[in-house]
N, C-alpha and C positions, 0 to 999 in steps of 0.2 A: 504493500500500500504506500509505503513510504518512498519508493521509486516510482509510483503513479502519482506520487502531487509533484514529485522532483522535477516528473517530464512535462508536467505542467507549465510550471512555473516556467522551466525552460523555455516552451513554447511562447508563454506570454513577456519573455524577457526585452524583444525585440521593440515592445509597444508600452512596459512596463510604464507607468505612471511617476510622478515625484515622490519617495515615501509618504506615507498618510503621519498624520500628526499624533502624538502620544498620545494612546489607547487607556482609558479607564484600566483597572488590574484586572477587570473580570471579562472585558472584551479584549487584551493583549492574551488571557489565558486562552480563549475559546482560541485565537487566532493560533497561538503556540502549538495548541491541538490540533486545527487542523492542519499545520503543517509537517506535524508529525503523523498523521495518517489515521488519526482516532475519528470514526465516523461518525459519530452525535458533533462533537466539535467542526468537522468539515460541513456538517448543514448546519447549524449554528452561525459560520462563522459566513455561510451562503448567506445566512437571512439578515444577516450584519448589513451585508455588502447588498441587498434588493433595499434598506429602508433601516438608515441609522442616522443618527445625528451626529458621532464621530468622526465619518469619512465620508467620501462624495460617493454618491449611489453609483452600483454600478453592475446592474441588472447578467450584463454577459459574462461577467467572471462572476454572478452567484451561480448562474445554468450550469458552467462549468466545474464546479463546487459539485453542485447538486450531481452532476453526472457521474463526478469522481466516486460520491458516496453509492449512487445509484448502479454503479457501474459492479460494486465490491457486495452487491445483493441489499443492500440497507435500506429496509422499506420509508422510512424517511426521506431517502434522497431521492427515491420514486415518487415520494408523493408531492416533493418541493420542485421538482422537476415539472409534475404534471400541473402546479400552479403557472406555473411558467409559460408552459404551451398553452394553457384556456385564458390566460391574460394578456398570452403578449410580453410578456418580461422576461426582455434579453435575447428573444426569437420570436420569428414571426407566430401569430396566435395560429394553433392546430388543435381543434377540439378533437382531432377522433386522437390525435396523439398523446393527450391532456388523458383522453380517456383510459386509452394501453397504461399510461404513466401508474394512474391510481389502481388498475386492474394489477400488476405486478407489484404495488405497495400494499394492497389487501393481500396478494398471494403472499407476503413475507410477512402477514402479521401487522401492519402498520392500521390503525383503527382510524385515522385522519384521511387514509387515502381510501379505507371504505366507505366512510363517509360520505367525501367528496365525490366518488364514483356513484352513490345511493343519488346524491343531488341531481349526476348528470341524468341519470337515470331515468328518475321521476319527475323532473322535467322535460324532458325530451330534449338534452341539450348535446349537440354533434353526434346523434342518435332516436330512433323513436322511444316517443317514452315506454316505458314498464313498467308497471306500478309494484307487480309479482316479486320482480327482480331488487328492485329500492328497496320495498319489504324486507325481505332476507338477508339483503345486505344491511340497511339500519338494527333489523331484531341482532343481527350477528354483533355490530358494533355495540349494540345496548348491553348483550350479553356477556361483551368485555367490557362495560364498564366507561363504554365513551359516552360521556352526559349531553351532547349537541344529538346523538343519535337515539336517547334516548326521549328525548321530546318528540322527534319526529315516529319515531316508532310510537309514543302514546298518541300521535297524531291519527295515525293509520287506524287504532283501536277505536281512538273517539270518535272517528266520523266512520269505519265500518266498509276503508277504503280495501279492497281485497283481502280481507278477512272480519269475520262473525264483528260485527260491532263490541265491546265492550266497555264500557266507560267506568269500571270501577278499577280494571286493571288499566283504562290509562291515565285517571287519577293517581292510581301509584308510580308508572312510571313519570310523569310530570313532576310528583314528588322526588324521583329520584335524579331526575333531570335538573330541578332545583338543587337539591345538596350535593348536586357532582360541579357547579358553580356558573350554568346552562345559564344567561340572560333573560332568553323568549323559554327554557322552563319554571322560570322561577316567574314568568310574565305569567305564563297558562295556566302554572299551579297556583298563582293568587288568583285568578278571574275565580276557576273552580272552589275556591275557599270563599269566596264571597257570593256566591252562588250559593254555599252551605253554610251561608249567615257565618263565618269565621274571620271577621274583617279584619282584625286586630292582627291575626295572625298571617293575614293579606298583606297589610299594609307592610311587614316586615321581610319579604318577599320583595314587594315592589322597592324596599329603600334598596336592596339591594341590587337588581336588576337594575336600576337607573344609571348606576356607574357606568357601564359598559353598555346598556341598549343603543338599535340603532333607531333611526327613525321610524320606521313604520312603528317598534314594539313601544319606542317614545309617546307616538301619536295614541295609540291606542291605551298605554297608560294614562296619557291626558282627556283622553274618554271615557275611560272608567271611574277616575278619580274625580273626576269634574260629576258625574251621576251621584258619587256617593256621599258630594256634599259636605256637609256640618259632620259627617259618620268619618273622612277621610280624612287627609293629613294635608291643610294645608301648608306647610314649611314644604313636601315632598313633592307637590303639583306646583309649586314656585319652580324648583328643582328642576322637572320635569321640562315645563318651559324657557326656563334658562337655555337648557342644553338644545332643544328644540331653536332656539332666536340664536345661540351660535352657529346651528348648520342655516341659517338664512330659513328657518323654515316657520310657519304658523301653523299653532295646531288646531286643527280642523274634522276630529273627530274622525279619523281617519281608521281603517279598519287595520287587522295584523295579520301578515303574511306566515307560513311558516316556519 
């Protein structure tokens, strides 16, 4: 491994850049690692190089990062690979290759690039959709314990998308989507809690979910918290639209995507 970033490096030595400026100690350490050949470190030190405040972005030496890792079977670097090709960063965008990418980062285990392949899936995205397919791949990701796939999986249960409806088991897994640190589960499992008059225990849900929400799950907090009135938190529906008027956006009652 450590003669495959060597021949790297050598390749990119011709167009090398000025050195980068002193690294904080824990982004010099990832960097140290990946130059020594340790695979967490080498996509680490890729997603440094796609979106860092230290260095200038620099999208085609993360691809080539990502490929070194992806290359040595490391289902991460498969998976940071196939963000690459459905975005466009650092190679031209390739959905069906984005696709293969996340398909060989679930075949090694990697639950993000199940994920991600469940998403292309089920929306039909550089492929027709599947619903069958997303399914199994989301249940498989839930059942490791990936909490983004566990919301979508109580998604499938709650509306009874190709399989038996259930809605007490997707009660729980929303619950577990929440405590795995899930945004839009900790969104879903408060709606459901206030649904079962549990508002109190809602609202602490939503304070949490609002750090990280994105818009749609914003809007749709500002719609539910705005209905529940004098019952709700207003400090936390201020909150809400704070971060809402930072993205330029007004909130408008907006519904939530999955």
């Amino acid at each position: 491994m450590k003669r495959i970033v060597q021949k790297f490096l050598s390749r990119r030595a011709s167009t090398r850049r000025p050195a980068p400026p002193v690294l904080p100690p824990q982004i010099e350490e990832i960097r140290q690692g990946a130059l020594k050949g340790q695979h967490l470190q080498i996509v680490q030190w890729g997603q440094v190089l796609l979106d860092s405040v230290y260095i200038p972005r620099d999208p085609v030496a993360a691809l080539d990062w990502f490929t070194i890792a992806a290359d040595a079977g490391f289902g991460p670097g498969h998976n940071m690979r196939g963000r690459c090709f459905q975005f466009g960063w650092g190679c031209r965008k390739d959905l069906q290759q984005a696709a293969r990418c996340y398909e060989a980062a679930a075949t090694a285990g990697d639950e993000w690039g199940r994920y991600n392949l469940g998403i292309m899936t089920m929306r039909g995205i550089g492929m027709n959709a599947d619903l069958p397919r997303a399914l199994d791949l989301f249940r498989t990701a839930a059942g490791h314990g990936h909490a983004k796939s566990m919301n979508l999986y109580a998604r499938f249960l709650e509306e009874g998308w190709v399989v038996p409806q259930d809605r007490a088991a997707a009660l729980d897994w929303y619950r577990k989507s929440a405590e795995g640190g899930d945004y839009r589960g900790q969104h879903n499992y408060a709606t459901a809690l206030v649904d079962a008059g549990k508002t109190e225990e809602a609202l602490d849900w939503w304070r949490q979910a609002v750090v990280d929400a994105t818009s749609d799950i914003l809007l749709a907090m500002d719609q539910k918290l705005t209905v529940l009135g004098p019952q709700g938190d207003a400090a936390l529906l201020e909150r809400v639209r704070e971060r809402l008027k930072g993205m330029g956006i007004s909130p408008s009652g907006g519904g939530v995507s999955t």
